[in-house]
TORDO-453366 format. One record per residue: residue number from 1; residue in three letters; x, y, z of N, C-alpha, C, O in turn. Coordinates in Angstrom, 3 decimals, padded with zeros to 6 digits. Atoms other than C-alpha are relative to their C-alpha. Layout:
% residues N
<NUM, ALA, <X, Y, Z>, <X, Y, Z>, <X, Y, Z>, <X, Y, Z>>,
...
This chain:
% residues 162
<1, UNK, <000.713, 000.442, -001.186>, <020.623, -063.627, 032.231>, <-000.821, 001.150, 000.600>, <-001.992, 001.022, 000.960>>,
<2, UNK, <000.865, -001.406, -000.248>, <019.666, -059.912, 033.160>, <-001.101, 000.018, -000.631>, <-002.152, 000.132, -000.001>>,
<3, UNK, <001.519, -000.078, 001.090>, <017.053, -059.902, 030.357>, <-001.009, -000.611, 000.167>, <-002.140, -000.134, 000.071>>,
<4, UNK, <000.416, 001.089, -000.404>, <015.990, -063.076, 031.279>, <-000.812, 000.023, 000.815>, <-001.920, -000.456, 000.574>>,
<5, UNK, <000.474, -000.167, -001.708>, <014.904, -062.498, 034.642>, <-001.004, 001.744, 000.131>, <-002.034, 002.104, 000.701>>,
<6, UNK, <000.841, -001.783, 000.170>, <013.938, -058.414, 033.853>, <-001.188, -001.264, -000.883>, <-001.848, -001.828, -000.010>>,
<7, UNK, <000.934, 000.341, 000.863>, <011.497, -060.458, 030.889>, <-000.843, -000.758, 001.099>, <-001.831, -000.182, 001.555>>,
<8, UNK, <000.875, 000.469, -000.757>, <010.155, -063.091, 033.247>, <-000.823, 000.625, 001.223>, <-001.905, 000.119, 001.521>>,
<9, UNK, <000.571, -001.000, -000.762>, <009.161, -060.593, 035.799>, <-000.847, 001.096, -000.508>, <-002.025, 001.025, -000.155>>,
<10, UNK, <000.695, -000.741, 000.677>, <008.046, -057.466, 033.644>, <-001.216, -001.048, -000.908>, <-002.317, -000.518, -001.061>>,
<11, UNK, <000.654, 000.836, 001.365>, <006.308, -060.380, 030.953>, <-001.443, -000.478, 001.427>, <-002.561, -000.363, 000.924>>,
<12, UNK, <000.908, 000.841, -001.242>, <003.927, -061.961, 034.488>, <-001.290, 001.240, -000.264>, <-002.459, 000.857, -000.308>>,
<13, UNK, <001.039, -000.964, 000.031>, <001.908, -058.412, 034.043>, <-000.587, -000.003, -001.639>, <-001.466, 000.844, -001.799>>,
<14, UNK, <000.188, -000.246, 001.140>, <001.358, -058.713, 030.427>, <-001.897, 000.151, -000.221>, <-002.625, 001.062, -000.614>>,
<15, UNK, <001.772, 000.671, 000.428>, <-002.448, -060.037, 030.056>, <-000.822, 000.270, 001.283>, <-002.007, -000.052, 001.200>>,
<16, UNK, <000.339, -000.168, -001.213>, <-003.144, -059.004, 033.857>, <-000.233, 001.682, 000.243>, <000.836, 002.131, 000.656>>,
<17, UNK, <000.485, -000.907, -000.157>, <-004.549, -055.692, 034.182>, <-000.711, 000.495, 001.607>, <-001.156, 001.625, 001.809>>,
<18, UNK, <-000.284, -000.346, -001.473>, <-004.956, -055.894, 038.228>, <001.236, 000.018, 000.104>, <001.682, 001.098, 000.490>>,
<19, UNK, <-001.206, 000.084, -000.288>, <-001.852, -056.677, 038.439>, <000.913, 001.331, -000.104>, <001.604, 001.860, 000.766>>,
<20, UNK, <-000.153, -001.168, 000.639>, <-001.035, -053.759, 036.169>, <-000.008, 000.888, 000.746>, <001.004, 001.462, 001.148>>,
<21, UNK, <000.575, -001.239, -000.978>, <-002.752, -051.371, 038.202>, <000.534, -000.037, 001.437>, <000.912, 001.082, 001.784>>,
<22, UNK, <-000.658, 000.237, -000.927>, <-001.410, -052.604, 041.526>, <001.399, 000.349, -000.033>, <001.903, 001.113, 000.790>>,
<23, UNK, <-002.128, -000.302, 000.554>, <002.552, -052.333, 040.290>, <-000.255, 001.456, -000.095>, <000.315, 002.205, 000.698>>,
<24, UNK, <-000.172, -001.764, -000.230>, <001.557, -048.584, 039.405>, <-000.324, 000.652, 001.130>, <000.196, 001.732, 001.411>>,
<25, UNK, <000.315, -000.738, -001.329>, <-000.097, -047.865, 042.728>, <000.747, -000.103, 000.719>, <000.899, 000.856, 001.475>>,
<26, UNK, <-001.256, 000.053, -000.882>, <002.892, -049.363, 044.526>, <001.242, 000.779, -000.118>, <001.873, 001.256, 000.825>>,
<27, UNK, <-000.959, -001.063, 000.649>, <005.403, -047.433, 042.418>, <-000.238, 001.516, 000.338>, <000.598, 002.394, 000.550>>,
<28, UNK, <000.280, -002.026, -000.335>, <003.650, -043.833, 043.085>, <-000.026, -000.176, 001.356>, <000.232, 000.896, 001.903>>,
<29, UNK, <000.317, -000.722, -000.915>, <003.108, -044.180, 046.147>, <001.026, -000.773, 001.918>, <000.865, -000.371, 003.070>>,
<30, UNK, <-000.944, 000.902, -000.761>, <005.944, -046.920, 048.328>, <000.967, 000.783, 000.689>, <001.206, 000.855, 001.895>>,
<31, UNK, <-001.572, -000.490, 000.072>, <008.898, -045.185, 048.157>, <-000.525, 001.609, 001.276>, <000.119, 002.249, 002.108>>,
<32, UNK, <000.244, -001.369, -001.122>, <006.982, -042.160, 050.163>, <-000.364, -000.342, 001.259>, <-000.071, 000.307, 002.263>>,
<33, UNK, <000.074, 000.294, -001.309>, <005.485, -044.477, 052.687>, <000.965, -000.419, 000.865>, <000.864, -000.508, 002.088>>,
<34, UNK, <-001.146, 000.511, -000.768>, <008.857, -045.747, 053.400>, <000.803, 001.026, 000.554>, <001.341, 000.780, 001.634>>,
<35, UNK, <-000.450, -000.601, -000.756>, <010.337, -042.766, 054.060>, <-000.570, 000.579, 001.075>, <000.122, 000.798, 002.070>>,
<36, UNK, <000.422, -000.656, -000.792>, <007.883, -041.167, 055.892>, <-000.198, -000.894, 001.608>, <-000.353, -000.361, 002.707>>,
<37, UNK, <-000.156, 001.115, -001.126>, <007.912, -044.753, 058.305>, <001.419, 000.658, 000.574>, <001.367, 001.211, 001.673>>,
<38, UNK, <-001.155, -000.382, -000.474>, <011.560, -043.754, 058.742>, <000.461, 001.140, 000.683>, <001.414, 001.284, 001.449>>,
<39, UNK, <-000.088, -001.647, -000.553>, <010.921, -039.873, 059.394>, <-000.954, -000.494, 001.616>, <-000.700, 000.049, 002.691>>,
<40, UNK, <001.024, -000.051, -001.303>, <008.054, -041.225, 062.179>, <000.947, -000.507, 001.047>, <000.656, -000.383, 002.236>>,
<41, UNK, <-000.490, 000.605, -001.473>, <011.148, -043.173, 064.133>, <000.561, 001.501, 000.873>, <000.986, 001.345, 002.017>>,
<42, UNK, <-000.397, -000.734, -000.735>, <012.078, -039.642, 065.187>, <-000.674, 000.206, 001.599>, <-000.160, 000.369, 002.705>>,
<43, UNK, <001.095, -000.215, -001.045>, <009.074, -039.305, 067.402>, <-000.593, -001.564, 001.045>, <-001.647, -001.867, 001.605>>,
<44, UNK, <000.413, 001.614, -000.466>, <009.383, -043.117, 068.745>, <000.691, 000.311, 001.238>, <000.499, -000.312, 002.282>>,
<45, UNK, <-001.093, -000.396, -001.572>, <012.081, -041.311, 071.410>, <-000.937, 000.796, 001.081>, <-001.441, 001.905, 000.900>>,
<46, UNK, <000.954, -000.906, -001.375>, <010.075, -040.417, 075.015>, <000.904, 001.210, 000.401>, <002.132, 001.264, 000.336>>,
<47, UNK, <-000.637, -001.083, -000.935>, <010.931, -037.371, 076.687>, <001.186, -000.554, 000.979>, <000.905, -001.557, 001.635>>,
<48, UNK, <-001.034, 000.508, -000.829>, <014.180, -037.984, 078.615>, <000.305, -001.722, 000.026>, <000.604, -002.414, 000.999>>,
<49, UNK, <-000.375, 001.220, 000.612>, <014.721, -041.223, 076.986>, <000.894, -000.042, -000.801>, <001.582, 000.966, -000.966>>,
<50, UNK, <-001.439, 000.594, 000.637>, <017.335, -043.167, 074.738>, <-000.340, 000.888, -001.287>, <-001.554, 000.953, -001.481>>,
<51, UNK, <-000.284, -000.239, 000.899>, <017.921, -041.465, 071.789>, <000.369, -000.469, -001.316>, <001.001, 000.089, -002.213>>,
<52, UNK, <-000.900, 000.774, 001.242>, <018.392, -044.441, 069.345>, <-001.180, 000.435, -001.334>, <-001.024, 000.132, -002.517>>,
<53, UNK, <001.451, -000.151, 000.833>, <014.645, -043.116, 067.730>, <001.071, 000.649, -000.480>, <002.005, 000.161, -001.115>>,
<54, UNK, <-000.513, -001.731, 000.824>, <016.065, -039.621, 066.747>, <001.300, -000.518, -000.874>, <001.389, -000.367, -002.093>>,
<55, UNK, <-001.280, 000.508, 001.206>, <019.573, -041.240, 065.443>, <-000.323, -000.565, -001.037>, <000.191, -000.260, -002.114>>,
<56, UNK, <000.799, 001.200, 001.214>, <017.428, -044.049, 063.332>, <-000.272, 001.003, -000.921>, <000.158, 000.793, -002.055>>,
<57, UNK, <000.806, -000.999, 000.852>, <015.717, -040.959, 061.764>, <001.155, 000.472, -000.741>, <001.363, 000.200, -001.923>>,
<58, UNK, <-000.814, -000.898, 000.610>, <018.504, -038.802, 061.222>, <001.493, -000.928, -001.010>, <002.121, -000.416, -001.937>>,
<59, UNK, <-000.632, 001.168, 001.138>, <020.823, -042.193, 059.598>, <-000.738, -000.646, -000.974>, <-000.393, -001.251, -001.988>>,
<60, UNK, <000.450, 000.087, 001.455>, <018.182, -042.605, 057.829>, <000.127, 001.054, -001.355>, <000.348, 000.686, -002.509>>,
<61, UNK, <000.177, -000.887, 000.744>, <017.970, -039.539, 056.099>, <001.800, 000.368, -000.815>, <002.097, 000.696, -001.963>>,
<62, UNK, <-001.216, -000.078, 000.643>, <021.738, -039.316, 055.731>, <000.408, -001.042, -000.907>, <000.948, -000.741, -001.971>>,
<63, UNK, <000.018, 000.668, 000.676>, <021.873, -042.480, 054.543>, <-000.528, -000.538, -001.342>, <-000.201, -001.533, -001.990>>,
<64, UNK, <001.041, -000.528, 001.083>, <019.533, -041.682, 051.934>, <000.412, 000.225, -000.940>, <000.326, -000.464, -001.956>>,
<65, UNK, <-000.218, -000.957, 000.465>, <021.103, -038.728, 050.760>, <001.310, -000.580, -000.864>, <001.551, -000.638, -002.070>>,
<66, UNK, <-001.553, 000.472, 000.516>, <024.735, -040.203, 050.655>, <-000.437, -001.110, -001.390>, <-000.027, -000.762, -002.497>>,
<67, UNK, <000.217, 000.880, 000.779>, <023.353, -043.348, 048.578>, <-000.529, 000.827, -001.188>, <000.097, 000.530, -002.205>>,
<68, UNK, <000.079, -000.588, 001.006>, <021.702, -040.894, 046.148>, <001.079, 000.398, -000.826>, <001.436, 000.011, -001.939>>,
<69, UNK, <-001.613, -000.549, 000.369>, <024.880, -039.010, 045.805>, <001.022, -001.064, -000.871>, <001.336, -001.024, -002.061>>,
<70, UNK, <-000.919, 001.299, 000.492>, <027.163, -042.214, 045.378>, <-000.895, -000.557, -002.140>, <-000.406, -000.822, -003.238>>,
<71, UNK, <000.606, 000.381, 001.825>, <024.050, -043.021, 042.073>, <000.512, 000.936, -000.876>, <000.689, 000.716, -002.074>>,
<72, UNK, <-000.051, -001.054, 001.106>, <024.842, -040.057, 040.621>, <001.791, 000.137, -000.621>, <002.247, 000.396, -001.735>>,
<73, UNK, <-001.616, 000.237, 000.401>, <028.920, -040.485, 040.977>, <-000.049, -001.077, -001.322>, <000.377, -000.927, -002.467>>,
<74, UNK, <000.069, 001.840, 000.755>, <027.990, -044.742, 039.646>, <-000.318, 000.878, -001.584>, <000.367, 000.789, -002.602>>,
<75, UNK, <000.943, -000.248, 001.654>, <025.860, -043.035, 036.549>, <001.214, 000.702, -000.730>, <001.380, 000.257, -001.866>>,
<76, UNK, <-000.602, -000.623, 000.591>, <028.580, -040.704, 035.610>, <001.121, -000.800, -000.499>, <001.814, -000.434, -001.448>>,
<77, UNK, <-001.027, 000.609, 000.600>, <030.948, -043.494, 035.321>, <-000.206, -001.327, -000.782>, <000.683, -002.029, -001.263>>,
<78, UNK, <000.453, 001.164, 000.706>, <028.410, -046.278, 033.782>, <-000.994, 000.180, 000.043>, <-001.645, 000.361, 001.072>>,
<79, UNK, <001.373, -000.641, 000.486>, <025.392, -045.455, 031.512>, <-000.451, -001.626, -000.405>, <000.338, -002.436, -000.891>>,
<80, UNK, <001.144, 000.838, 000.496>, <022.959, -048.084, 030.792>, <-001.627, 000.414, -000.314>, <-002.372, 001.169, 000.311>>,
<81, UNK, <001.390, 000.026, 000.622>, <019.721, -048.449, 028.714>, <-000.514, -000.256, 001.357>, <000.018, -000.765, 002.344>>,
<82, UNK, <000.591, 000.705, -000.942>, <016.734, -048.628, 030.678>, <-000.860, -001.431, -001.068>, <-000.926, -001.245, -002.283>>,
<83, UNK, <000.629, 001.052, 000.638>, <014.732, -052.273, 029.505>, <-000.617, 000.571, -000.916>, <-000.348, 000.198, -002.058>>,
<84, UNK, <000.792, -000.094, 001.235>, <012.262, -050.486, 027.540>, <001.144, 001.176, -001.010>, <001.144, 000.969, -002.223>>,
<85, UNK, <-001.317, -000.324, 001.521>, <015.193, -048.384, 025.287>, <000.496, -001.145, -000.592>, <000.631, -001.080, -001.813>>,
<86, UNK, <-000.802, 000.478, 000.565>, <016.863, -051.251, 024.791>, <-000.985, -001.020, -000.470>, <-000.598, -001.594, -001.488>>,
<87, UNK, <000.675, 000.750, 000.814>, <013.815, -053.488, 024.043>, <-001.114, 000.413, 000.328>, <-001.694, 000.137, 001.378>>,
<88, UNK, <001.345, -000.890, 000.040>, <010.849, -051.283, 023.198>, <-001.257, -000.908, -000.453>, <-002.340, -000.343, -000.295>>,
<89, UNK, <001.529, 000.739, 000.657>, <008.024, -053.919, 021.683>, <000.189, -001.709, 001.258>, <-000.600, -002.638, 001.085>>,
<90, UNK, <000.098, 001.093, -000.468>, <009.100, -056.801, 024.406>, <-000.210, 000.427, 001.497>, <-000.585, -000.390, 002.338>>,
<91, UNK, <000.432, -000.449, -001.013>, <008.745, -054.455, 027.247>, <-000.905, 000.555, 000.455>, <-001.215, 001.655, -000.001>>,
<92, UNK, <001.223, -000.844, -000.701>, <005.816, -053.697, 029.566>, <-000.069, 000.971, 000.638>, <-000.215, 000.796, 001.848>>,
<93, UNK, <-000.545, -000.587, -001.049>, <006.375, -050.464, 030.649>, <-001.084, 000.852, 000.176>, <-001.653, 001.394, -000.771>>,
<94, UNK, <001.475, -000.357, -000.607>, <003.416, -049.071, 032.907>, <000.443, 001.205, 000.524>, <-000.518, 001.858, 000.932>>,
<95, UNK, <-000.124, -001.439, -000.533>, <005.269, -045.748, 034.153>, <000.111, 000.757, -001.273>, <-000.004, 000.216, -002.373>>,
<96, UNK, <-000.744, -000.619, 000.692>, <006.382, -042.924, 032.393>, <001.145, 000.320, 000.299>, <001.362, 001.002, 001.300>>,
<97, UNK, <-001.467, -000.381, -000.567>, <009.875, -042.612, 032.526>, <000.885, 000.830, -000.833>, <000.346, 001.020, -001.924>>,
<98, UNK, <-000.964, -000.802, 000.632>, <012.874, -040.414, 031.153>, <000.592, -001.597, -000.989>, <000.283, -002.768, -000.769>>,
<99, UNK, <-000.692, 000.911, 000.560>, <014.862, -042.486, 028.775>, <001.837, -000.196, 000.271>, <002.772, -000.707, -000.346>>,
<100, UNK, <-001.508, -000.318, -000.576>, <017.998, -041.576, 030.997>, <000.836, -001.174, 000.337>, <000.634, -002.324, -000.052>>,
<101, UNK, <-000.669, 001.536, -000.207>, <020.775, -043.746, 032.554>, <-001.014, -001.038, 001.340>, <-001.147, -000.566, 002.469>>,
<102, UNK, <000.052, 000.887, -000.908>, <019.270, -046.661, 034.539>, <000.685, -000.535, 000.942>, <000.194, -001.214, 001.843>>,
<103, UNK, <-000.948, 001.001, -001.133>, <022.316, -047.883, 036.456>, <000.374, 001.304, 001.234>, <000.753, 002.392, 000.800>>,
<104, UNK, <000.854, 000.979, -000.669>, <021.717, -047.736, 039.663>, <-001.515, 000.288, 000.506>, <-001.821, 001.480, 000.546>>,
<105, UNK, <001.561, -000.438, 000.177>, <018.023, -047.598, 040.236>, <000.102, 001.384, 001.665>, <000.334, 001.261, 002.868>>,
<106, UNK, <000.264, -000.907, -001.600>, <017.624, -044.469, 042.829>, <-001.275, -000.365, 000.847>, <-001.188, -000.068, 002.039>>,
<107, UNK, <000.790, 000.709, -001.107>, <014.499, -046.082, 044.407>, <000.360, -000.537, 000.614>, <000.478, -000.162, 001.781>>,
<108, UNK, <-000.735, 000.649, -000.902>, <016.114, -048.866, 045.370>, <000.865, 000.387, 000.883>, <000.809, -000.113, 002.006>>,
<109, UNK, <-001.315, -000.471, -000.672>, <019.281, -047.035, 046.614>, <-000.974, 000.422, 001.286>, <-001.038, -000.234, 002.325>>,
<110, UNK, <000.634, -000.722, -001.044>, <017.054, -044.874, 048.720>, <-000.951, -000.984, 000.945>, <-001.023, -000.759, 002.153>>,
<111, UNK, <000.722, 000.799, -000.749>, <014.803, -047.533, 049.930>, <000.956, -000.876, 000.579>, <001.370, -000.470, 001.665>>,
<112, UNK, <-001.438, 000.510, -000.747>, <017.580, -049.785, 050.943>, <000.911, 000.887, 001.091>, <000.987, 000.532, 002.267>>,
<113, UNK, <-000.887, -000.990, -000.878>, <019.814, -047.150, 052.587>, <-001.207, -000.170, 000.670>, <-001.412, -001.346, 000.969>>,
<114, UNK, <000.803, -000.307, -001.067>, <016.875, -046.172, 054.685>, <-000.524, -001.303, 000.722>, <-000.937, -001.195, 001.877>>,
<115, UNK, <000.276, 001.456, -000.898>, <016.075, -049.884, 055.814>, <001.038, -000.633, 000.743>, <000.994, -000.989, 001.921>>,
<116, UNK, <-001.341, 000.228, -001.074>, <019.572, -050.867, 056.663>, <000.139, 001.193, 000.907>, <000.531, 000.808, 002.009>>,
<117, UNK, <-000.509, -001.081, -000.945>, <020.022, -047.108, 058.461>, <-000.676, -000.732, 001.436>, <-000.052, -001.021, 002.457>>,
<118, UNK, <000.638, 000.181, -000.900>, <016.872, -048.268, 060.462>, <000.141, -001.167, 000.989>, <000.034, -001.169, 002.215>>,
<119, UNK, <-000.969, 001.248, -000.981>, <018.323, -051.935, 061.341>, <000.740, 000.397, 001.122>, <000.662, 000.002, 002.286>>,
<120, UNK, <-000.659, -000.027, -001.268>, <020.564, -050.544, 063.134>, <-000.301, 000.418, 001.480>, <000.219, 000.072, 002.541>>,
<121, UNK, <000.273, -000.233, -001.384>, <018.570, -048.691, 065.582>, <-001.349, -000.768, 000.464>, <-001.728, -000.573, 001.619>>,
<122, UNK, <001.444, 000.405, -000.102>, <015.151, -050.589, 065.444>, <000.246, -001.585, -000.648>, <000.003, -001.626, -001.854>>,
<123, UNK, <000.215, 001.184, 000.999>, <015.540, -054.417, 064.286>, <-001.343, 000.006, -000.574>, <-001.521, 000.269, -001.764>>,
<124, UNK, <001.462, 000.819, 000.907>, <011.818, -055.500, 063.582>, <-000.410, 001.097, -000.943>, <-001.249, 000.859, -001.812>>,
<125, UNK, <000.995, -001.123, 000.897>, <010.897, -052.230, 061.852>, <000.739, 000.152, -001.112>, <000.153, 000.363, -002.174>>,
<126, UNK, <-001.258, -000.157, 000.886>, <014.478, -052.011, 059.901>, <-000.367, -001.289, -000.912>, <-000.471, -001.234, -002.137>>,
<127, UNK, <-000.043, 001.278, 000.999>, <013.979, -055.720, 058.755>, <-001.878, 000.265, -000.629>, <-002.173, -000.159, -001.746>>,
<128, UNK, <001.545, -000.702, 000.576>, <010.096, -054.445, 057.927>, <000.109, 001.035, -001.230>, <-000.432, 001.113, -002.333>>,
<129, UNK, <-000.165, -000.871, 001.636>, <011.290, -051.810, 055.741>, <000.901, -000.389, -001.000>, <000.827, 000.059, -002.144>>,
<130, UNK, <-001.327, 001.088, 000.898>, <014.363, -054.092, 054.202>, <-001.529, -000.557, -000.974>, <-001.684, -000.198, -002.141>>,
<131, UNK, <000.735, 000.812, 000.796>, <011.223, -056.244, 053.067>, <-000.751, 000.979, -000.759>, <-000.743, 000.635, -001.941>>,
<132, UNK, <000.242, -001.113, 000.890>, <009.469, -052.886, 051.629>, <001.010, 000.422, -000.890>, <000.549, 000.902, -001.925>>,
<133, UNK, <-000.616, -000.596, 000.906>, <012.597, -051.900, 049.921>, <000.096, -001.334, -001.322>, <-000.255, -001.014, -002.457>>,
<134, UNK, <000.451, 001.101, 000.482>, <012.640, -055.518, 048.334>, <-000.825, 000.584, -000.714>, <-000.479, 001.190, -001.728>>,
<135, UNK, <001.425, -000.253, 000.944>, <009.157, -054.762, 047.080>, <000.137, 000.940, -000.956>, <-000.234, 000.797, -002.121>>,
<136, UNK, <-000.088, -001.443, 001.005>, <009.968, -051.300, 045.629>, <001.033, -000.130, -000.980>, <000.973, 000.528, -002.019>>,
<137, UNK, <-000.604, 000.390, 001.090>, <013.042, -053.022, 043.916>, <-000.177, -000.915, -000.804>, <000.599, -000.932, -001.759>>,
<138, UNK, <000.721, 000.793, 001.003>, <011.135, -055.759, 042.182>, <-000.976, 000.795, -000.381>, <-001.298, 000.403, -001.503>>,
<139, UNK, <001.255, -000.596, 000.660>, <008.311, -053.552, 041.417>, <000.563, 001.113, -001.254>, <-000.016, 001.364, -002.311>>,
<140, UNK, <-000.550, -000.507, 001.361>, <010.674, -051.396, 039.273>, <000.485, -000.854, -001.022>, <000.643, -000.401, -002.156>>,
<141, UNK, <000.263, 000.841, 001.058>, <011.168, -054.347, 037.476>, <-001.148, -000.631, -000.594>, <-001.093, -001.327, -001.608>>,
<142, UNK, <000.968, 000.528, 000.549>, <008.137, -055.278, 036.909>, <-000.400, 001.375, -000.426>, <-000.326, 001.330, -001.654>>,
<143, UNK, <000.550, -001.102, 001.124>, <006.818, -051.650, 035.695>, <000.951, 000.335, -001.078>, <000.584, 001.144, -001.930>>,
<144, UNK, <-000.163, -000.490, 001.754>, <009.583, -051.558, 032.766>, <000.939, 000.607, 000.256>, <001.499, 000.899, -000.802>>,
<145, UNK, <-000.819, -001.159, 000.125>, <012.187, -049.180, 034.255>, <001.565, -000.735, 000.168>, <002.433, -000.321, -000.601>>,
<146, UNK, <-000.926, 000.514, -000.595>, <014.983, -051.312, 035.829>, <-000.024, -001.496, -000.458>, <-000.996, -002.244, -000.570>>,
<147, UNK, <-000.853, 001.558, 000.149>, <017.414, -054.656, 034.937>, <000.069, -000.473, 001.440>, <000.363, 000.405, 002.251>>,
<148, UNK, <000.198, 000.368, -001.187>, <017.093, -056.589, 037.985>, <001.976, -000.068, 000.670>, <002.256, -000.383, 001.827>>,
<149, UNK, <-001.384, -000.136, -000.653>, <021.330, -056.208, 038.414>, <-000.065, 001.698, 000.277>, <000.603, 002.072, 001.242>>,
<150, UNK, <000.096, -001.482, -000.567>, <020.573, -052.184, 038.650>, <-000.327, -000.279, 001.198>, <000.480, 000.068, 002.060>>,
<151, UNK, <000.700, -000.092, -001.378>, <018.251, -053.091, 041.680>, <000.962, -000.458, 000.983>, <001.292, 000.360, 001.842>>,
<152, UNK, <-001.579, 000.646, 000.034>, <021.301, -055.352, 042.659>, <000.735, 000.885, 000.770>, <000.702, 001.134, 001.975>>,
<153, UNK, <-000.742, -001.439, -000.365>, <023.537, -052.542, 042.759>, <-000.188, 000.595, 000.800>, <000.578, 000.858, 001.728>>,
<154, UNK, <-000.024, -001.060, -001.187>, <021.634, -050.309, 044.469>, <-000.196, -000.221, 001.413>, <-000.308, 000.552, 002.364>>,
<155, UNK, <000.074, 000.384, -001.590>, <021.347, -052.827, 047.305>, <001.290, 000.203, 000.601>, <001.439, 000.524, 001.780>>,
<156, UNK, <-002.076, -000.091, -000.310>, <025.507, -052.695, 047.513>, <000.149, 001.443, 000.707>, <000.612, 001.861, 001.769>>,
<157, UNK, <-000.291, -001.509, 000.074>, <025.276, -049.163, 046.938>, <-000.580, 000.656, 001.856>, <000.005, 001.350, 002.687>>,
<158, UNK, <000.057, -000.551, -001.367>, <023.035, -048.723, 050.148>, <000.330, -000.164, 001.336>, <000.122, 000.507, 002.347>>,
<159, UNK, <-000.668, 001.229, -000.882>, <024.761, -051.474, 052.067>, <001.116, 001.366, 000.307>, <001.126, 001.700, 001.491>>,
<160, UNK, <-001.471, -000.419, -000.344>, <027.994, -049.124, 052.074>, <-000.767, 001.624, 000.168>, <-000.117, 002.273, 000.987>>,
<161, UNK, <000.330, -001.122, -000.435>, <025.991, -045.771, 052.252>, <-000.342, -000.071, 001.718>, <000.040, 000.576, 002.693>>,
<162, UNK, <000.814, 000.402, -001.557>, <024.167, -047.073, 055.370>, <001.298, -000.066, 001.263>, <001.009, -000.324, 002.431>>,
């Protein structure tokens, strides 16, 4: 069913060459606007005001960090192919990537963690970057790197970092 769902997603870009190009521009360049949205709630706190900006910022960043951390524990105790190792002529893969472990995708982790951190102190902007981390974890399925249960994962993964 993993394959399934990685194929019907990665397979939609095949013959589409905007599309193509769009998935790589979102991939280089998402994952930086999201954090740097998350670094700007520091400066959302007024002078002698509430302090929930500066916390948002700084749970984001921890929350980040920890969820990275936790991928790197997950990887050491469960290696997986990424899609294109394990099926090199059926996969579209538009990055360049390592041929390392895939499980759990560290974009996702990191984009997730940092959207739930921000929920908590900011709803509309937290559920704003939830729907960016979304994007950045289907878009690694669609450029070739990630099984859509890695992305999965690393929503769990940032659920409990966060």
């Amino acid at each position: 069913m993993d394959w399934s769902i990685f194929h019907s997603m990665n397979g939609v870009l095949v013959h589409h060459e905007g599309g193509q190009d769009a998935a790589q521009a979102f991939n280089a360049s998402a994952i930086f606007v999201l954090v740097a949205i998350a670094g700007l709630t520091w400066f959302f706190a007024r002078p002698e005001g509430a302090t929930r900006s500066k916390l948002s910022a700084v749970s984001a960043a921890a929350a980040g960090a920890l969820a990275l951390l936790i991928n790197v524990l997950l990887g050491a105790l469960w290696f997986h192919d990424r899609p294109f190792v394990d099926h090199p002529r059926q996969t579209l893969l538009l990055v360049h990537h390592a041929a390392d472990n895939s499980f759990p995708s560290d974009h996702a982790s990191l984009a997730f963690a940092i959207a739930f951190a921000v929920i908590a102190f900011h709803r509309r902007l937290g559920l704003l970057l939830f729907l960016g981390a979304a994007c950045i974890g289907a878009d690694r399925i669609f450029v070739g790197v990630h099984y859509p249960l890695e992305v999965l994962a690393s929503l769990f993964v940032a659920l409990g970092a966060s």
